[in-house]
N, C-alpha and C positions, 0 to 999 in steps of 0.2 A: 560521551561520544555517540551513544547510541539512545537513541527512542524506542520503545515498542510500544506496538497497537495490533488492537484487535479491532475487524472489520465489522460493520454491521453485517446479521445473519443474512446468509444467502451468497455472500461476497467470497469468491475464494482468493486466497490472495498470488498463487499463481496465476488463474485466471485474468487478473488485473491488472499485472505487471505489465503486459503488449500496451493495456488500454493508455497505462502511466506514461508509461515511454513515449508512444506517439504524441505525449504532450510534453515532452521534456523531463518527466520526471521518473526514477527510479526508486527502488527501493530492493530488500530483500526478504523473500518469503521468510515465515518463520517456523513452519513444518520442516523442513531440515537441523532446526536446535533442538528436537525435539526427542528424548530418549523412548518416550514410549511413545503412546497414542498422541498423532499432532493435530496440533490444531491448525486446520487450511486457515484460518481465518486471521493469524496472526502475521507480523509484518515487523521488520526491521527499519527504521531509520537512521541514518546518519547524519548530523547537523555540523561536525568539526569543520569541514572544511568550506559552506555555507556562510554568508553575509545575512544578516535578518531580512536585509531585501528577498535572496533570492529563499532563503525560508520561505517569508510570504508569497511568494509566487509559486513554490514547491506544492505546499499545504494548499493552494487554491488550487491549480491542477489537479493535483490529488484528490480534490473534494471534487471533483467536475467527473474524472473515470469510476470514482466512485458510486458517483448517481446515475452515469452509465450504465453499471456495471449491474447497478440494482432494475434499471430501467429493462434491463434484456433478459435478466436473472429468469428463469418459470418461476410463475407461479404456484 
């Protein structure tokens, strides 16, 4: 039901989520499953209720706020 990933360094994954959305896509942080120290960088996905079309159009989006996301990141 669920996917997890971890972001490339620098990515936080609240940070992302506005950039995701504005392109249609969601996901959920995954510093909230976290009992101790979280990690910003990790991220929830969901595929049950997904067609492999719109996976692939998901995961492209997602790759696209991604490179954004590193694009603004400081250096």
């Amino acid at each position: 039901m669920f996917l997890w990933a971890r972001l490339p360094e620098g990515v936080d994954a609240v940070k992302l989520l506005p950039l995701a959305v504005a392109r249609g896509v969601a996901f959920v942080p995954g510093a909230p499953f976290y009992a101790g120290l979280a990690d910003t960088r990790a991220l929830r996905l969901s595929f049950v209720t997904a067609s492999p079309e719109e996976i692939d159009r998901g995961v492209a989006a997602l790759g696209r706020a991604i490179r954004q996301a590193q694009s603004e990141a400081p250096c």
